[in-house]
Structures are given as C-alpha cells and as structure tokens.
DSSP file (Angstrom, degrees, kcal/mol; ACC not computed):
  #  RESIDUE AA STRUCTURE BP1 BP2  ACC     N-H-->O    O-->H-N    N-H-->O    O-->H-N    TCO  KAPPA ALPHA  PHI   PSI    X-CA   Y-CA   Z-CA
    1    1 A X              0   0    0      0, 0.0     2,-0.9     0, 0.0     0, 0.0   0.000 360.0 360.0 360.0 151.6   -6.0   32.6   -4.9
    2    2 A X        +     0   0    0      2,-0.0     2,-0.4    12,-0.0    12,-0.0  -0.763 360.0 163.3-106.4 105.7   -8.4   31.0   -2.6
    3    3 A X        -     0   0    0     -2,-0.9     2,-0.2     0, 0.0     0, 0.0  -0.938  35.8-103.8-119.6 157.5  -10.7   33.9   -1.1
    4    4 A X        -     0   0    0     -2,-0.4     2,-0.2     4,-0.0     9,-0.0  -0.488  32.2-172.8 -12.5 107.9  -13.9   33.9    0.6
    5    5 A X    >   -     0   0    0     -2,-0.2     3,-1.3     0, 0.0    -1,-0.0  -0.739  48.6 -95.2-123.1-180.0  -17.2   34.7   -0.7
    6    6 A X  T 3  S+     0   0    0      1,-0.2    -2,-0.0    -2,-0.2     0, 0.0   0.596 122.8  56.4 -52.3 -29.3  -20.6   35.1    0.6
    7    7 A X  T 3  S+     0   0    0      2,-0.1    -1,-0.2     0, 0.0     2,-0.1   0.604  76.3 108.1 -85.4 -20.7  -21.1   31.2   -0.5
    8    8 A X  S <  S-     0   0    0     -3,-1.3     2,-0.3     1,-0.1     5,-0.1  -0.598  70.0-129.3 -92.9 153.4  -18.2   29.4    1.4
    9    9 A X        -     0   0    0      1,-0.1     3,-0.4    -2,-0.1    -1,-0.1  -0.743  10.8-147.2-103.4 136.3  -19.3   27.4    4.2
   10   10 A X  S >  S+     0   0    0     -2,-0.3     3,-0.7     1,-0.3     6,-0.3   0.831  95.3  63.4 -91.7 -15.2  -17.0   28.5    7.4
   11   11 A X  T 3  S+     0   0    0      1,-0.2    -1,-0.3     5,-0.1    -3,-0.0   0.784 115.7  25.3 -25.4 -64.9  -17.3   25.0    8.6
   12   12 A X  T 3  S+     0   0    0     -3,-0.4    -1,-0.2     4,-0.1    -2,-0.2  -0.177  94.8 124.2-100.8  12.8  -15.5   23.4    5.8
   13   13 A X  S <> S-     0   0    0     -3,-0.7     4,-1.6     1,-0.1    -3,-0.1  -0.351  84.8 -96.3 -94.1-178.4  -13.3   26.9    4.7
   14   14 A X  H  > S+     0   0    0      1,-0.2     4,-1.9     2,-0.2    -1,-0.1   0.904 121.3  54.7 -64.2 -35.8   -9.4   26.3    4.6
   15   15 A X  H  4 S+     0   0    0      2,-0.2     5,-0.3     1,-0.2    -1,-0.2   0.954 108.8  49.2 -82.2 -53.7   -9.1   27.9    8.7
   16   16 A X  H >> S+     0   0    0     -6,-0.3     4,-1.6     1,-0.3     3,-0.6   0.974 108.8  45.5 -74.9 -53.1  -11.4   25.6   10.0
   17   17 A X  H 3X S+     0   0    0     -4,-1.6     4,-1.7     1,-0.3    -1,-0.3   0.959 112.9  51.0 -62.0 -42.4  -10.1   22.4    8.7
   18   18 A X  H 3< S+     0   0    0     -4,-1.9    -1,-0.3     1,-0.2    -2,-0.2   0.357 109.8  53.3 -72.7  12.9   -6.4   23.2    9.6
   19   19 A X  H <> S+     0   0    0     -3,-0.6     4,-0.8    -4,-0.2     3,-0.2   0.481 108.1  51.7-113.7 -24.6   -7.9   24.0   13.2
   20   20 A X  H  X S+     0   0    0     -4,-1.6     4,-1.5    -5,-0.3    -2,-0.2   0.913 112.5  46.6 -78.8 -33.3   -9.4   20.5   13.0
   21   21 A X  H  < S+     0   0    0     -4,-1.7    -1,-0.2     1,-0.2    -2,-0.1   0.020 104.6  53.4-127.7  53.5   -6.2   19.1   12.2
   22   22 A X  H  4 S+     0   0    0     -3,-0.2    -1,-0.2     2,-0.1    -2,-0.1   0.397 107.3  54.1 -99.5 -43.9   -4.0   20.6   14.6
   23   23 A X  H >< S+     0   0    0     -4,-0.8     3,-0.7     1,-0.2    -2,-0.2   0.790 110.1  55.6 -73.0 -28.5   -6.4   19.4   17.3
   24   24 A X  T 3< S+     0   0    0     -4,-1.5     3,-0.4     1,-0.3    -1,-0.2   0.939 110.5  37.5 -10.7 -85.9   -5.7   16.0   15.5
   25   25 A X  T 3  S+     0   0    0      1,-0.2     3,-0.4     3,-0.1    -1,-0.3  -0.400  93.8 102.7-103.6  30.7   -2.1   15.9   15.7
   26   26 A X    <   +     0   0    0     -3,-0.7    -1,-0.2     1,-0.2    -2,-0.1   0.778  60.2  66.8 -82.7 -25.2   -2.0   17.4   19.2
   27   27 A X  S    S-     0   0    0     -3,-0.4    -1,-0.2    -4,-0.2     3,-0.1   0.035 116.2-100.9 -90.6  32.8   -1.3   14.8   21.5
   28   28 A X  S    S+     0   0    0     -3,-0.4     2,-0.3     1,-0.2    -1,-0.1   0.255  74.5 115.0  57.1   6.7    1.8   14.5   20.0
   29   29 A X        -     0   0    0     46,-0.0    -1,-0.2     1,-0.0    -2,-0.2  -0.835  59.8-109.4-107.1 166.3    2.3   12.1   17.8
   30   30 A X        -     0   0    0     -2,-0.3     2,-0.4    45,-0.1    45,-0.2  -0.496  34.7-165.3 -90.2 156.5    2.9   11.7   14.5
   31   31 A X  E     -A   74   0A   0     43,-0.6    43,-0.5    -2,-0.2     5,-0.2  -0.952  29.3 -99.9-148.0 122.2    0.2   10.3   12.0
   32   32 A X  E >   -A   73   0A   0     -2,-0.4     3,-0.8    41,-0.2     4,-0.5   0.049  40.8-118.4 -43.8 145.7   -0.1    8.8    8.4
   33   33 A X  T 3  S+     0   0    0     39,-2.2     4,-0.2     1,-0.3    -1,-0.2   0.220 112.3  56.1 -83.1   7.2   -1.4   11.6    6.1
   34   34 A X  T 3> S+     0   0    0      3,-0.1     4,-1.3     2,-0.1    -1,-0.3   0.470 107.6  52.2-105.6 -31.5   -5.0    9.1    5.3
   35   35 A X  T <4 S+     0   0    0     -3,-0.8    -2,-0.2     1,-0.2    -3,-0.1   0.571 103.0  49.7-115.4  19.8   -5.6    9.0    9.0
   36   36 A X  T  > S+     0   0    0     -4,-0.5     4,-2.4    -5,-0.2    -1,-0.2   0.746 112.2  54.5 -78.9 -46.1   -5.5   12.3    9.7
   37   37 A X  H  > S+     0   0    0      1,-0.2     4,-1.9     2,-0.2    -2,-0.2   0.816 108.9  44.7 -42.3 -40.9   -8.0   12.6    6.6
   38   38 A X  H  < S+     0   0    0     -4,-1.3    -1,-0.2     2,-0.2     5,-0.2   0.924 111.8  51.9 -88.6 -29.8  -10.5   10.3    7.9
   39   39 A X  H >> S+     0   0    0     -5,-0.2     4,-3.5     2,-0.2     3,-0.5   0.944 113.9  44.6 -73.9 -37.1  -10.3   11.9   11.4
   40   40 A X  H 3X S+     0   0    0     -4,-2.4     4,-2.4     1,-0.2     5,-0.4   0.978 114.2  52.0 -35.7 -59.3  -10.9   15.7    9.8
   41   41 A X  H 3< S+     0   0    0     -4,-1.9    -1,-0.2     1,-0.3    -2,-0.2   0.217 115.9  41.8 -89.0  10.2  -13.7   14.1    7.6
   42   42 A X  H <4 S+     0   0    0     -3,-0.5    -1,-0.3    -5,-0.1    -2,-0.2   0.689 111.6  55.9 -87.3 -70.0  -15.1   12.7   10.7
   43   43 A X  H  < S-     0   0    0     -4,-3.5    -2,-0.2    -5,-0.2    -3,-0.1   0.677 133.2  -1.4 -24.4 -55.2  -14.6   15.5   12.4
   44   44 A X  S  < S-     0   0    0     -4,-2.4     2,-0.3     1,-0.7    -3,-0.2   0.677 114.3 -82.6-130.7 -38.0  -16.4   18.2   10.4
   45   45 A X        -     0   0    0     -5,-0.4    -1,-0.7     1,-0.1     3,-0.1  -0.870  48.2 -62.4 158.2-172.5  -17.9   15.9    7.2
   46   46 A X  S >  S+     0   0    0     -2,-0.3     3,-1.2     1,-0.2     4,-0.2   0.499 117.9  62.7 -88.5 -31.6  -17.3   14.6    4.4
   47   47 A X  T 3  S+     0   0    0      1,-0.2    -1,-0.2     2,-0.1     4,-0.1  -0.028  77.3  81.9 -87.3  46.5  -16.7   17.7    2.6
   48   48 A X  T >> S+     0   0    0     -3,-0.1     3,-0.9     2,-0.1     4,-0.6   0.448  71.5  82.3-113.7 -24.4  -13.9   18.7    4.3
   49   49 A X  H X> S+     0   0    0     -3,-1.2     3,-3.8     1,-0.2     4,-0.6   0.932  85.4  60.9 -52.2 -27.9  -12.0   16.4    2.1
   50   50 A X  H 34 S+     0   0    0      1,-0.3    -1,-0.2    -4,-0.2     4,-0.2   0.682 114.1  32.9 -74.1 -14.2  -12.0   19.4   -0.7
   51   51 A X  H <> S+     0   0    0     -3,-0.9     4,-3.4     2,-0.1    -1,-0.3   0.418  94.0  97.4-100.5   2.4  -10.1   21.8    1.5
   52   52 A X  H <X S+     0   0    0     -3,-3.8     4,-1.0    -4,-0.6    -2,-0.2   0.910  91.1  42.5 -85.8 -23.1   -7.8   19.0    3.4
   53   53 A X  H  X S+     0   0    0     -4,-0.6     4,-0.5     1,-0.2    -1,-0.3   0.797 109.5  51.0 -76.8 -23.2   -5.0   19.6    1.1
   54   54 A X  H >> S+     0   0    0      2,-0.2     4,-3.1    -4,-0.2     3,-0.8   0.880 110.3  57.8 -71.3 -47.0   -5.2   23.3    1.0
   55   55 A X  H 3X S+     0   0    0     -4,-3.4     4,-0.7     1,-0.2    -2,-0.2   0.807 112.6  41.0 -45.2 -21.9   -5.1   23.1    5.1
   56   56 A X  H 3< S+     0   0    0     -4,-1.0     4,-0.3    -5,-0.2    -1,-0.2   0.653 111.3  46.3-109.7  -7.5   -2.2   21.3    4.9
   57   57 A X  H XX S+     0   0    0     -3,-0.8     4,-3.6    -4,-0.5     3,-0.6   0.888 120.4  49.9 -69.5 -62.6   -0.3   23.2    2.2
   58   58 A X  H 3X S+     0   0    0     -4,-3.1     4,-2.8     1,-0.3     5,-0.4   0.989 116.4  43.5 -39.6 -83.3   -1.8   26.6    4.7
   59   59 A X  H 3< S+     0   0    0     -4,-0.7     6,-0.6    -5,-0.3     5,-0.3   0.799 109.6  49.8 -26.5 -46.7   -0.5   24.9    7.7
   60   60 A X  H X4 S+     0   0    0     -3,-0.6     3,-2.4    -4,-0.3    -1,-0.2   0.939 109.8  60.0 -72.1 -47.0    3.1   23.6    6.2
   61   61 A X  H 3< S+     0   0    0     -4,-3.6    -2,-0.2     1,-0.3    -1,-0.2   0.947 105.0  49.3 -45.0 -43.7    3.5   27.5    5.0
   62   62 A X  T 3< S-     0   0    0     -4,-2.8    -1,-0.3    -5,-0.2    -2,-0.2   0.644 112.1-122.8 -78.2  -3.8    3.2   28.4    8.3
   63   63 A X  S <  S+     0   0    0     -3,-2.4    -3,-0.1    -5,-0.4    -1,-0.1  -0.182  75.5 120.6 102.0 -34.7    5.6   26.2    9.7
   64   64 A X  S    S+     0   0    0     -5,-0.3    13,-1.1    12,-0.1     2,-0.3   0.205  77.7  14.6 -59.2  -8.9    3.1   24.5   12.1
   65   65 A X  E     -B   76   0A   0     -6,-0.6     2,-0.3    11,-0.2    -2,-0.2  -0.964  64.0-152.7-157.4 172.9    3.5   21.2   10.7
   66   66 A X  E     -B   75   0A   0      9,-1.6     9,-1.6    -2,-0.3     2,-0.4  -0.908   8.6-131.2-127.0 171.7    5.6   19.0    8.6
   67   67 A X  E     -B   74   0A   0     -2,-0.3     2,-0.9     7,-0.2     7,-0.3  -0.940   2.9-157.5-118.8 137.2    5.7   16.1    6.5
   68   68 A X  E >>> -B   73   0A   0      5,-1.7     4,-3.1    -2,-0.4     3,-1.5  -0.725   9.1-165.2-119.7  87.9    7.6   13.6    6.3
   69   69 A X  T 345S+     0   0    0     -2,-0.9    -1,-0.2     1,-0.2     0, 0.0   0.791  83.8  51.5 -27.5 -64.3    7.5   11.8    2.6
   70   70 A X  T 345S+     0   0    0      1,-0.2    -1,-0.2    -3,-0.2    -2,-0.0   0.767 122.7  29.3 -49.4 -32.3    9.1    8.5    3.2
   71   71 A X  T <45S-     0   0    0     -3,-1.5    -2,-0.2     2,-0.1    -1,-0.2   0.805 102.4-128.4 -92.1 -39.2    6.9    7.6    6.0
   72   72 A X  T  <5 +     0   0    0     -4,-3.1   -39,-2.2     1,-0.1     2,-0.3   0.664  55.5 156.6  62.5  31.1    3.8    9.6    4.8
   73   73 A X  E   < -AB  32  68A   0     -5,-1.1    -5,-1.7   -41,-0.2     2,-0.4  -0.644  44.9-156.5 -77.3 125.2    3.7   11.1    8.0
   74   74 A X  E     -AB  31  67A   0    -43,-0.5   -43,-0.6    -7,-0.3     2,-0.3  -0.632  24.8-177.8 -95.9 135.4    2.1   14.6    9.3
   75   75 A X  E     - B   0  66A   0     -9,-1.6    -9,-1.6    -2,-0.4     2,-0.3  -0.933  27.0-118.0-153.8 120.4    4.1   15.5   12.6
   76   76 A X  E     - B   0  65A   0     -2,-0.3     2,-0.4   -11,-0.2   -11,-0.2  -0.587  20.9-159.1 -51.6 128.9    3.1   18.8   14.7
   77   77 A X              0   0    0    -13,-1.1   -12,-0.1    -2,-0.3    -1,-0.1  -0.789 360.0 360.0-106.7  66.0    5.9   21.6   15.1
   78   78 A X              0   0    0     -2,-0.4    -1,-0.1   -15,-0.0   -14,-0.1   0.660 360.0 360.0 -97.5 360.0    5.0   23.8   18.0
C-alpha cells in the first residue's frame, strides 16, 4: 500500500499527478497514453513519471477515466 511519509514530495505524490492529468485530458478529447505522459512530465517534472502509472490505476478506480487498449487511448469520464 502506497502511504505517505514525512519524505514524499506532494508535488510528485499519486493526488497531484492524477490532478495534472485530469487537467490534461479536459478539453475533451481523447489522448495516446505517452502523450499524456510527456505532458504530466512537463507539467510537474521528470519525476512524475514514477507515480504516472499509480495516477492512472487511482484514477481508473475511481471511474474518472478510461482506457482504451486497442487504441492506447486515455479518454476522460465525467
């Protein structure tokens, strides 16, 4: 389980990076799962890559987006 400590950077933590890449994928369209990555890692740094998959695991749990395998596509669900 992925908790918090005194050490994690809140910048880079699992909330922040699915908040980057909701604002991403907002304008409504859908977008290949690498160039959502490179706009995150733009977005906040280069170490955001080590949390983008846990955002997007977080994120699919919640319903708030899906994926779509065949394409490799990330699509918003609001």
């Amino acid at each position: 389980m992925l908790e918090p400590n005194k050490y994690t950077d809140y910048k880079t933590s699992v909330v922040s990076v699915a908040a980057a890449i909701i604002q991403v994928l907002q304008d409504g369209k859908n977008e290949k799962y690498s160039v959502v990555m490179r706009q995150v890692q733009s977005m906040i740094g280069e170490e955001s890559k080590y949390e983008f998959q846990n955002s997007v695991n977080f994120l699919f749990l919640l319903g708030k987006i899906d994926y779509y395998c065949d394409k490799d596509v990330l699509a918003l669900t609001v």
